[in-house]
Backbone bond lengths (Angstrom), bond angles and torsions (degrees), N, CA, C in turn:
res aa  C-N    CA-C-N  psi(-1)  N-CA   C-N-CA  omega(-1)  CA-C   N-CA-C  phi
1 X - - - 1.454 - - 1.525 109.84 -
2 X 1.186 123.29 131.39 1.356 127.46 172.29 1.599 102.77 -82.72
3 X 1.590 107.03 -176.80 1.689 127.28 -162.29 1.874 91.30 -75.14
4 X 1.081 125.60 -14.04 1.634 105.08 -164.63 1.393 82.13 -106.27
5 X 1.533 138.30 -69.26 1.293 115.37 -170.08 1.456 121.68 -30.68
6 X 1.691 121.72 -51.48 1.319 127.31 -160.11 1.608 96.24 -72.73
7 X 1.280 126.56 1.54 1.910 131.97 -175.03 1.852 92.17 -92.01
8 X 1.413 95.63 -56.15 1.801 94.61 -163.03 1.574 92.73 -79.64
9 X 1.330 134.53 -0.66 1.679 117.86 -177.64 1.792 93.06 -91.41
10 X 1.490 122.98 -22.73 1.281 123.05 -144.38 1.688 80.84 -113.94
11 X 1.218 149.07 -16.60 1.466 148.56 157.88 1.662 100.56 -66.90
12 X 1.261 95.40 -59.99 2.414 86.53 -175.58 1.592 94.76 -76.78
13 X 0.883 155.85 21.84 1.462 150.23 157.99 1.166 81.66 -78.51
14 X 1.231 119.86 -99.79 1.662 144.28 -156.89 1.876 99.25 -40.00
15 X 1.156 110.61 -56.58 1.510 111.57 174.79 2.088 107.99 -47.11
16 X 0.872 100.06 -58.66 1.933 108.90 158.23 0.927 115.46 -16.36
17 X 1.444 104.44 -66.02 1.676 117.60 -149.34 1.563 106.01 -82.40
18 X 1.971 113.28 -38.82 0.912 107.80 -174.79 1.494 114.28 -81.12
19 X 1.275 142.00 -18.06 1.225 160.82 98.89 1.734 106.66 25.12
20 X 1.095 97.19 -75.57 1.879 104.97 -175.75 1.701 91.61 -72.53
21 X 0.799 136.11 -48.37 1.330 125.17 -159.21 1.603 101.06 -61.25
22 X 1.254 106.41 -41.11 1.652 104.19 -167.41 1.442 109.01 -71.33
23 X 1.802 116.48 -43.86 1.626 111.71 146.23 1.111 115.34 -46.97
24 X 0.949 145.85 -37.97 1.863 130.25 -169.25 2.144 91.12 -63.58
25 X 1.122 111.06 -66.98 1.519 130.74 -172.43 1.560 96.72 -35.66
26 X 1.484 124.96 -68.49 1.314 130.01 -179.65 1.470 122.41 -35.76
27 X 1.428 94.58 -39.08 1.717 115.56 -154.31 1.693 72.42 -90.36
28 X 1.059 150.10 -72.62 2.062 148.22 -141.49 1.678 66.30 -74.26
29 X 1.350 148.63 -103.82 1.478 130.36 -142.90 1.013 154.88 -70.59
30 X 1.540 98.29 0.93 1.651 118.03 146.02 1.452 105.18 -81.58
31 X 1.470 141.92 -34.58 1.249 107.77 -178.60 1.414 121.53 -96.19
32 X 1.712 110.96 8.92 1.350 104.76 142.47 1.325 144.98 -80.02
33 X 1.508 95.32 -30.08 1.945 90.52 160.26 1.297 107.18 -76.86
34 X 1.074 137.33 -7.09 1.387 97.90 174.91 1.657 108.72 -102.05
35 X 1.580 124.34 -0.46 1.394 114.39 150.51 1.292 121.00 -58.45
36 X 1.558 120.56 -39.52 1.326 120.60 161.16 1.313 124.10 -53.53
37 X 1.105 149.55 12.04 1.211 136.96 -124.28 1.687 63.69 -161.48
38 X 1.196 116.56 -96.67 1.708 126.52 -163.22 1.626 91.80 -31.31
39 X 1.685 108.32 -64.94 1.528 95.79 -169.18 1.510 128.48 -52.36
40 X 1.384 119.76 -16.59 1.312 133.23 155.58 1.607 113.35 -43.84
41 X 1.143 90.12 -72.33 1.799 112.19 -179.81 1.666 94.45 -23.43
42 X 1.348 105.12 -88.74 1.455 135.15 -167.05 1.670 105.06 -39.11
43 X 1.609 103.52 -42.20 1.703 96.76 176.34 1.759 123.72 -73.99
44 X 1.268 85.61 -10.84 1.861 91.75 -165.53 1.840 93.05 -88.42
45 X 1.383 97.27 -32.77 2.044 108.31 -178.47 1.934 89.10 -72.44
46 X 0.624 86.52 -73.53 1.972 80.61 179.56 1.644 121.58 -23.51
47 X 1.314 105.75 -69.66 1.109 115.41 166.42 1.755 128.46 -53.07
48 X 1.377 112.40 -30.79 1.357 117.63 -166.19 1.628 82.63 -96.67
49 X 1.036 131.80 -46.20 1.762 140.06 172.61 1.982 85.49 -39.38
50 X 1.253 131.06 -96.42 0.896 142.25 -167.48 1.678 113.94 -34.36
51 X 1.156 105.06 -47.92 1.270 107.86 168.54 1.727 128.29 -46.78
52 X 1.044 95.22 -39.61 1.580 110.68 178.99 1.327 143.34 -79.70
53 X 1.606 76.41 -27.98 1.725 105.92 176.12 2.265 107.16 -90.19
54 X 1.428 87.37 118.95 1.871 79.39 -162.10 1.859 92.28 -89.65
55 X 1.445 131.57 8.86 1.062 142.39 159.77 1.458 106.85 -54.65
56 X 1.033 116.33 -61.87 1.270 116.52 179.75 2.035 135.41 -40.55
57 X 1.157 84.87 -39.64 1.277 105.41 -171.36 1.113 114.12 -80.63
58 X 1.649 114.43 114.86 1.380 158.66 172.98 1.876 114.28 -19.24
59 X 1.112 115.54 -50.37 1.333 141.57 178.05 1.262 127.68 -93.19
């Protein structure tokens, strides 16, 4: 390989890498909203669970 191939192999490397990184990022913040999202779920079922149940209640 001469000096310009090893330039354009070492530009799409780096283009790659920065590439996956921004998928890696996508992939961690979609599966945090959607933990947010479940933990939502689960608080509104808790609460509406709680609601219903007259066991619960303090008074």
């Amino acid at each position: 390989m001469n000096i310009y191939e090893d330039e354009m192999l070492e530009q799409k490397l780096d283009e790659i890498s920065n590439q996956m990184g921004h998928l890696v990022m996508d992939i961690l913040l979609m599966s945090l909203k959607r933990l947010g999202n479940q933990n939502q779920v689960f608080n509104d079922f808790t609460e509406a669970r709680m609601a219903a149940d007259p066991r619960n209640d303090p008074f």
